[in-house]
RODO-404608 format. One record per residue: residue number from 1; y, z, x of N, C-alpha, C, O in turn. Coordinates in Angstrom, 2 decimals. Atoms other than C-alpha are relative to their C-alpha. Layout:
(NUM (Y Z X) (Y Z X) (Y Z X) (Y Z X))
...
! end
This chain:
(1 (1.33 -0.46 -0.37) (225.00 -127.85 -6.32) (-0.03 1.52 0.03) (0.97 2.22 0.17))
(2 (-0.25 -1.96 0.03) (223.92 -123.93 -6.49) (-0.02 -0.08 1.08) (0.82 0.80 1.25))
(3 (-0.16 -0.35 -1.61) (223.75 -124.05 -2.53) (1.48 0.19 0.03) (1.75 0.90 1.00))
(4 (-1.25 -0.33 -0.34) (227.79 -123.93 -2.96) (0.21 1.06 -0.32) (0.66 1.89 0.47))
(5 (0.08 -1.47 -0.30) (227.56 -121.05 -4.73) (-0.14 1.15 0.56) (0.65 2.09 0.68))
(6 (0.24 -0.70 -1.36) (225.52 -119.44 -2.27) (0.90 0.42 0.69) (1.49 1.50 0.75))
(7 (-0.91 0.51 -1.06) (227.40 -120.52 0.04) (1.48 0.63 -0.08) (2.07 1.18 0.85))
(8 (-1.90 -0.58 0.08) (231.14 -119.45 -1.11) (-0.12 1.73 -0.29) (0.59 2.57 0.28))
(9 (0.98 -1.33 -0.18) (229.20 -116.14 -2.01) (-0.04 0.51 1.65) (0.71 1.37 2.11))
(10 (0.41 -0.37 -1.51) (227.89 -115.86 1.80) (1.32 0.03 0.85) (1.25 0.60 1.94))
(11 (-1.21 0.51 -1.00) (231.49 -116.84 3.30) (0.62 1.09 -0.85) (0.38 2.11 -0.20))
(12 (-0.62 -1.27 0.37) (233.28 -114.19 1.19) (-0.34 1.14 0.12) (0.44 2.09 0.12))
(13 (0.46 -1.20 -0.50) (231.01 -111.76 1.96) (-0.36 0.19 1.68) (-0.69 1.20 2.31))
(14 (-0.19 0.11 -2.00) (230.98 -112.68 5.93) (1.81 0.42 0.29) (2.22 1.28 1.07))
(15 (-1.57 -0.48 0.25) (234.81 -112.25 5.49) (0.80 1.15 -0.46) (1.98 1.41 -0.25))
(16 (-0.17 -1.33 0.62) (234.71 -109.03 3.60) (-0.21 0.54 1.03) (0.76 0.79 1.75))
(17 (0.73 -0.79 -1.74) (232.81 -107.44 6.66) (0.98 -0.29 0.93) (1.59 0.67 1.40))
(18 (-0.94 -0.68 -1.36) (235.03 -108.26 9.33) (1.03 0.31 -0.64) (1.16 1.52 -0.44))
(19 (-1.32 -1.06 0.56) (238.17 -107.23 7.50) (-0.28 1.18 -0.78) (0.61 1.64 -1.49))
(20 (0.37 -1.43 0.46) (236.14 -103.97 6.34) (-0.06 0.75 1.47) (0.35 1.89 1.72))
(21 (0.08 -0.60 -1.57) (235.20 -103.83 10.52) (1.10 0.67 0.38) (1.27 1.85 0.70))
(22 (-1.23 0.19 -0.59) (238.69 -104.83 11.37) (0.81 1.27 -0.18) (1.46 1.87 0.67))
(23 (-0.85 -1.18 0.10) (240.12 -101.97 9.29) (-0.61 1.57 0.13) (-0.07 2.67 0.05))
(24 (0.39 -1.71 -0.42) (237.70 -99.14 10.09) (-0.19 0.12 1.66) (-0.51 1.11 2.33))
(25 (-0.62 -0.53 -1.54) (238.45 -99.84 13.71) (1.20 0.49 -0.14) (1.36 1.61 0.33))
(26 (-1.18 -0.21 -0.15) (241.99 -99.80 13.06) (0.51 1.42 -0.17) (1.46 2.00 0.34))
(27 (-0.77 -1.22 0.30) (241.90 -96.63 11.31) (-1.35 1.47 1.32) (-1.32 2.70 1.34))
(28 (0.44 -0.92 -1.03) (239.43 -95.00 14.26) (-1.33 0.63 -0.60) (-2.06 1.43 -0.02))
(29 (1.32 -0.50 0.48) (236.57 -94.55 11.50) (-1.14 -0.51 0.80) (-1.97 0.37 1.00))
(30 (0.99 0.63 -0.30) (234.15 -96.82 13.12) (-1.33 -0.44 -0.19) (-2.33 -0.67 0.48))
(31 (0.74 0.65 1.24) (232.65 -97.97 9.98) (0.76 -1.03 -0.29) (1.78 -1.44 0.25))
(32 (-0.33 1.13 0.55) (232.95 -100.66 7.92) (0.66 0.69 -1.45) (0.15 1.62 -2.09))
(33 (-1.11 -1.29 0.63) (236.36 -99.59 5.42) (-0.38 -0.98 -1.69) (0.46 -1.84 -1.91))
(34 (-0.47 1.49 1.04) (235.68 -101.98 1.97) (-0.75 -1.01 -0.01) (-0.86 -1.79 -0.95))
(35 (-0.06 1.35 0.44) (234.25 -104.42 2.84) (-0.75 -0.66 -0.71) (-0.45 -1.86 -0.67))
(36 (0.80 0.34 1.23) (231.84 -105.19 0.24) (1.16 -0.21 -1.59) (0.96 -0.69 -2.70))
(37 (-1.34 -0.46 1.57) (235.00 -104.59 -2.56) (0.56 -1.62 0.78) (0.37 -2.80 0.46))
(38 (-0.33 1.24 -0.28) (236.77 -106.68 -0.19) (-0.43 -1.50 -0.37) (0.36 -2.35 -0.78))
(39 (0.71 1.25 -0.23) (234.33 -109.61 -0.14) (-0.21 -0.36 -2.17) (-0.40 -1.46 -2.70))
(40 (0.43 0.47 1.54) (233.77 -109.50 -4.32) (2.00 -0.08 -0.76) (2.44 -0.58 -1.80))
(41 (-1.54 0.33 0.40) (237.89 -109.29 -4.51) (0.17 -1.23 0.09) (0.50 -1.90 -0.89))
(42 (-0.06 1.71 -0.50) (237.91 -112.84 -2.51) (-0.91 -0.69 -0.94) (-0.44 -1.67 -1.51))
(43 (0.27 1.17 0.74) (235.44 -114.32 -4.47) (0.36 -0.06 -1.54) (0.43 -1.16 -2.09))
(44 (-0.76 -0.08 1.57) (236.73 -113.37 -8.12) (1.64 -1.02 0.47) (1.92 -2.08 -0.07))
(45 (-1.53 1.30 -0.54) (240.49 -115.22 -6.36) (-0.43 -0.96 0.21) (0.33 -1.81 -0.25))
(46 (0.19 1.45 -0.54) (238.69 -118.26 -4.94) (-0.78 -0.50 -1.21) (-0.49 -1.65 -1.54))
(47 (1.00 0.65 1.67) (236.28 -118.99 -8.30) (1.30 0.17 -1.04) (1.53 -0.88 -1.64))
(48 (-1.27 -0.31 0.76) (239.44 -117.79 -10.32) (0.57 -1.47 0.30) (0.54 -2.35 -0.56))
(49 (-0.73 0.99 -0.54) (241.33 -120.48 -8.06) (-1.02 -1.66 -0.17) (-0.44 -2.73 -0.04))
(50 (1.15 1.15 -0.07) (238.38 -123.24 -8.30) (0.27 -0.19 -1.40) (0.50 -1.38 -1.66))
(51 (0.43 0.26 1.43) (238.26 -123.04 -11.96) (1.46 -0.35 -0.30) (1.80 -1.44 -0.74))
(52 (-0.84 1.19 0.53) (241.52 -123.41 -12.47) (1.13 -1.23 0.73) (2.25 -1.61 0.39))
(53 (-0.06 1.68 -0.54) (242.11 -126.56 -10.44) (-1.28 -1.03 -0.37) (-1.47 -2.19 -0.02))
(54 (1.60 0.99 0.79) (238.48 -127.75 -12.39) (-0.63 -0.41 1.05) (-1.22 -1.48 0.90))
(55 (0.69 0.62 -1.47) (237.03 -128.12 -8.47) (-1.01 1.49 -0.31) (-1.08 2.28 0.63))
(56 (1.28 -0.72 -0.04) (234.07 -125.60 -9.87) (-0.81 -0.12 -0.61) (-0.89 0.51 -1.66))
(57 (1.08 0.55 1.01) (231.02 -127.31 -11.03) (-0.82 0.74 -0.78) (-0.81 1.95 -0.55))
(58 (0.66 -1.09 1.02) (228.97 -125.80 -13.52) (-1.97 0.39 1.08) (-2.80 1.30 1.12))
(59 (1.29 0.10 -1.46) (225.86 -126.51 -10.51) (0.33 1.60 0.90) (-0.35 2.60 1.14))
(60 (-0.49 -1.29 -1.04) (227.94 -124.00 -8.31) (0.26 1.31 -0.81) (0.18 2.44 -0.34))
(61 (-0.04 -1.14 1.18) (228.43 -121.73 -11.06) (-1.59 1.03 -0.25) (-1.67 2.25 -0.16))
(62 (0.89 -0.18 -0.20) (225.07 -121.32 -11.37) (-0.72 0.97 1.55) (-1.43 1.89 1.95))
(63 (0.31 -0.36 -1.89) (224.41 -120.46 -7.79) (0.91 1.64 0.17) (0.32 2.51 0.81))
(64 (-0.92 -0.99 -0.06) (227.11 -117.62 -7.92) (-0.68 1.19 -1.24) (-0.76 2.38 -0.95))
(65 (0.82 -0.95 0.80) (225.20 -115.97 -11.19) (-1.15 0.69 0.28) (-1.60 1.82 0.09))
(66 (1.64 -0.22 -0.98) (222.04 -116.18 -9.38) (0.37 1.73 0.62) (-0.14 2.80 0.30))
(67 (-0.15 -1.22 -1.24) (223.28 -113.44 -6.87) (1.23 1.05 -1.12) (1.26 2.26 -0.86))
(68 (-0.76 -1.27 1.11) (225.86 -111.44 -9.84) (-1.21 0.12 -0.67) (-1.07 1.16 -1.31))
(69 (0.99 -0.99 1.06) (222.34 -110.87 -11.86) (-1.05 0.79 1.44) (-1.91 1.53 0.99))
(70 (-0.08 -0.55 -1.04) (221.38 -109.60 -8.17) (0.73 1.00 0.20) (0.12 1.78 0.93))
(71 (-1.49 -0.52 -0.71) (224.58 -107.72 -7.52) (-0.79 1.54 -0.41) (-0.91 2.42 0.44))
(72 (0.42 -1.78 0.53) (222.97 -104.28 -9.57) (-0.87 0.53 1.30) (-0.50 1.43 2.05))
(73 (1.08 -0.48 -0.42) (219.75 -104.05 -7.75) (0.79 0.20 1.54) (0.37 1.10 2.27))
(74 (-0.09 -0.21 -1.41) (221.64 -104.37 -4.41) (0.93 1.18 0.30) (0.80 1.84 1.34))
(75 (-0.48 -0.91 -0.21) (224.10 -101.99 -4.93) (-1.17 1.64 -0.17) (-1.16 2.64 0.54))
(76 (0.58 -0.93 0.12) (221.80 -99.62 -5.99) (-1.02 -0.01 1.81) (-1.01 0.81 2.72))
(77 (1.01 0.31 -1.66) (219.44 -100.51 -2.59) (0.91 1.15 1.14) (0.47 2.23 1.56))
(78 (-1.38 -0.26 -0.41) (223.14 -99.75 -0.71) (0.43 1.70 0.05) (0.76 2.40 1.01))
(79 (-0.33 -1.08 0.05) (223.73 -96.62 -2.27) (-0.99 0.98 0.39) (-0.69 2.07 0.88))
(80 (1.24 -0.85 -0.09) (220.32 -95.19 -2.00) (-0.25 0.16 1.54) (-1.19 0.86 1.92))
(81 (0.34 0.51 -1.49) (220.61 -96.23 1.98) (0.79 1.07 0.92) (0.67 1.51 2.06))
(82 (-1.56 -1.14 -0.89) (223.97 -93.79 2.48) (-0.77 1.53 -0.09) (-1.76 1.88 -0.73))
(83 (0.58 -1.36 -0.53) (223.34 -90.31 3.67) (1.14 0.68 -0.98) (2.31 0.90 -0.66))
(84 (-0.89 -1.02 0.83) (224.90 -88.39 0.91) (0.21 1.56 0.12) (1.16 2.31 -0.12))
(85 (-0.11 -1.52 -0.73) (224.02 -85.13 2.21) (0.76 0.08 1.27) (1.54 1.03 1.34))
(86 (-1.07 -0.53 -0.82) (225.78 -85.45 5.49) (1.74 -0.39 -0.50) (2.85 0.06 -0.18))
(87 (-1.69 -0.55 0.24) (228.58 -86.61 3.59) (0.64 1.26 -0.65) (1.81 1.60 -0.51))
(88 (-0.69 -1.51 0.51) (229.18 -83.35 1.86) (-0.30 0.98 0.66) (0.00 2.11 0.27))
(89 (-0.12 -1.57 -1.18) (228.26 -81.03 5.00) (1.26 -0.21 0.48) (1.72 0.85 0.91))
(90 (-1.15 0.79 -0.72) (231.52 -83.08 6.33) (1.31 0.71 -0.77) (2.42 0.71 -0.24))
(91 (-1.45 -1.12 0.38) (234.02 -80.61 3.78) (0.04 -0.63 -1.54) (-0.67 -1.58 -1.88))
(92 (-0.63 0.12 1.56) (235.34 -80.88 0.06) (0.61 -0.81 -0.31) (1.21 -0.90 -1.38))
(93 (-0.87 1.29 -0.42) (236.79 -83.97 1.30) (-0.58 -1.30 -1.20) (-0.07 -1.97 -2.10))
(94 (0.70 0.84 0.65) (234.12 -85.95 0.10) (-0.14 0.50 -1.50) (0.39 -0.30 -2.28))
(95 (0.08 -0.46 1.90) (233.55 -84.33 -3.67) (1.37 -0.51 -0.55) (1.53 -1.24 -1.53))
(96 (-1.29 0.24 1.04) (237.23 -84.53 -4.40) (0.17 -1.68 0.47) (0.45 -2.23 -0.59))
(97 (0.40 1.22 0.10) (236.98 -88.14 -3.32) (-0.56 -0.73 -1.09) (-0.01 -1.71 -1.59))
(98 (0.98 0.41 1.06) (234.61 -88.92 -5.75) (0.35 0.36 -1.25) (0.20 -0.39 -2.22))
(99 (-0.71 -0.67 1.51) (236.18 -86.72 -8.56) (0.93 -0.81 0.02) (1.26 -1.25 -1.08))
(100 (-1.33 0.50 0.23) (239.07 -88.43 -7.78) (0.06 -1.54 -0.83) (0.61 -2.01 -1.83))
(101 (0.16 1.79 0.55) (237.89 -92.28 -7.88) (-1.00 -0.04 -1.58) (-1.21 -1.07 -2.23))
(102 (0.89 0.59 1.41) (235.55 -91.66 -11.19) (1.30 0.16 -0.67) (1.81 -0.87 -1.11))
(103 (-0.97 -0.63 1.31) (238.56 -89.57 -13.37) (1.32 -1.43 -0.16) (1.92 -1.87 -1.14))
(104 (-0.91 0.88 -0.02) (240.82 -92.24 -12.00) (-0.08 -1.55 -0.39) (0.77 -2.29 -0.87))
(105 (1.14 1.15 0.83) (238.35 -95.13 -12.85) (0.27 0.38 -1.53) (1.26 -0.10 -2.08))
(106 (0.48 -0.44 1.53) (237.56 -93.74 -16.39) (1.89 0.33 -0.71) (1.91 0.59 -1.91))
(107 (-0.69 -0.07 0.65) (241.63 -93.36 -16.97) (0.72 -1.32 -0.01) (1.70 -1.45 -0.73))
(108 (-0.62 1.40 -0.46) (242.57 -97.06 -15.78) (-0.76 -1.18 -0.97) (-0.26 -2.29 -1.18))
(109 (0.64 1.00 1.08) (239.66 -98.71 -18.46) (0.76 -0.23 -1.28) (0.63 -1.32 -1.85))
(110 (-1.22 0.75 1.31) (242.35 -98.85 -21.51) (0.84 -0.90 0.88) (1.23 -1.86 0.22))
(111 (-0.82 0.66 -0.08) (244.48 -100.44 -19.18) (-0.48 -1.54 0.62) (0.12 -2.56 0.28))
(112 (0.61 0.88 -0.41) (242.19 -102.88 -17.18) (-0.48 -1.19 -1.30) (-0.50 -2.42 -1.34))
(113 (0.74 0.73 1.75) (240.68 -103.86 -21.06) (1.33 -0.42 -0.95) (1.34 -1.16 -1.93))
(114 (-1.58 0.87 0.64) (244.66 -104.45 -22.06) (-0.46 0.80 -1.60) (-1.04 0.26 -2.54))
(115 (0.25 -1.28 1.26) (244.16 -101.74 -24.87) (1.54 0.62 -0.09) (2.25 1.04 0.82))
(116 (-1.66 -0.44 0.34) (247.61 -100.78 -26.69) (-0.85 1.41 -0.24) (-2.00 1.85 -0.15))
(117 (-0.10 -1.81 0.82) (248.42 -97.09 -28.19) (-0.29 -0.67 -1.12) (-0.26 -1.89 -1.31))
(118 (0.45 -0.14 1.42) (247.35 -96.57 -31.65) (1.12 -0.90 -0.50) (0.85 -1.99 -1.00))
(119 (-1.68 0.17 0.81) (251.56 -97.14 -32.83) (-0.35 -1.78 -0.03) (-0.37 -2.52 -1.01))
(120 (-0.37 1.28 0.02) (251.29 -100.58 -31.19) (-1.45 -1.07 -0.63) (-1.51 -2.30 -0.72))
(121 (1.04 0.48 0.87) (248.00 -101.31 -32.97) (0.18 -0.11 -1.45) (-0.13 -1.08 -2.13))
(122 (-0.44 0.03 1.50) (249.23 -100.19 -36.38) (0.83 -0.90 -0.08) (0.49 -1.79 -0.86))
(123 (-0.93 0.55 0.15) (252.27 -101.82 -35.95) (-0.13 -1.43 -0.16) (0.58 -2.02 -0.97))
(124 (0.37 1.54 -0.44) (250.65 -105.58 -34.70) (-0.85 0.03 -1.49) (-0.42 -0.64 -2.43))
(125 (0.39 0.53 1.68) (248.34 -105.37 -38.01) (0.86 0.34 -1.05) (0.70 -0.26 -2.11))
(126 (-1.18 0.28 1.44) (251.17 -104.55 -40.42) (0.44 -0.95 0.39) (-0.02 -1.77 -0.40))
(127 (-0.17 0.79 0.11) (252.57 -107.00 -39.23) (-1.05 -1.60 -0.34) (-0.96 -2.54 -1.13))
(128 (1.13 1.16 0.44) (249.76 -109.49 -39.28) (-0.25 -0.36 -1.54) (-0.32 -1.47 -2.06))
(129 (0.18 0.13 1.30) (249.17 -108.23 -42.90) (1.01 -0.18 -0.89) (0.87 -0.24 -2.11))
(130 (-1.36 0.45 0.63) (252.84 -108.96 -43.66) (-0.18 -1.73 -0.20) (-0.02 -2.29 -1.29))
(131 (-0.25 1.07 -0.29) (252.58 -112.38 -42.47) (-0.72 -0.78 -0.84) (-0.38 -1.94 -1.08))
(132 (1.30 0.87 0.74) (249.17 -113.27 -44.76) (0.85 0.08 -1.14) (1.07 -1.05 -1.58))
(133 (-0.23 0.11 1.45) (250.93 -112.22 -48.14) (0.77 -1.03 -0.01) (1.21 -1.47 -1.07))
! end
C-alpha cells in the first residue's frame, strides 16, 4: 500500500531528528546536527534492505516517490527558512564551511558515479575492441 511508504518515510525521518537532537545536545550546539541527511541515509539502507529481500511492494514504492518528487520543493522551503545572514555575522567559519562542502562535493562526483581515469578507460575499450576481432 503507499501508506507504507509514507509511513517508513515518516519513521526515518522521526528517527533522523532525535539522533540529529541527540547529537547537537551532545556536542553543546543545541540544534538539531543532520538530521534530515540522517533520516534520508536510513531510508536509502532500509528500501536498499527491503528490495533486496523482495519485502518492497511496488504499492509502497509508490508512496516513497510521492514524497522524493516532494523532496526539492521542501528543501528549498528549509533553506529559505535558515537565517543566512546571522550565520555569516558568526565569523569565516561559516563561508569556509560551505567552500569546503561544495569543492569537496564537486571533487567526490567521479568517484560517487564510479568514473575511471582516462588510462583505465582507454585501456577497458582496447581491450573490448581486442576481444570483438
Amino acid at each position: 500500500m503507499v501508506i507504507y511508504g509514507v509511513a517508513l518515510l515518516a519513521g526515518c525521518m522521526m528517527i533522523g531528528l532525535i539522533i540529529g537532537d541527540l547529537l547537537g545536545q551532545l556536542l553543546g550546539i543545541g540544534a538539531n546536527l543532520g538530521g534530515v541527511g540522517i533520516a534520508m541515509l536510513l531510508l536509502i539502507f532500509i528500501t536498499s534492505w527491503l528490495k533486496d529481500h523482495d519485502r518492497l511492494p511496488e504499492a509502497t514504492v509508490s508512496g516513497i516517490n510521492f514524497w522524493n518528487a516532494m523532496y526539492i520543493p521542501i528543501v528549498v522551503a528549509m533553506a529559505a527558512s535558515q537565517n543566512v545572514a546571522a550565520a555569516f555575522s558568526g565569523g569565516l567559519v561559516a563561508l569556509l564551511a560551505g567552500v569546503l562542502a561544495v569543492v569537496l562535493g564537486l571533487l567526490l562526483v567521479p568517484v560517487i558515479a564510479g568514473k575511471t581515469s582516462d588510462e583505465e578507460s582507454r585501456r577497458s575499450l582496447a581491450a573490448a575492441t581486442e576481444g570483438d576481432e
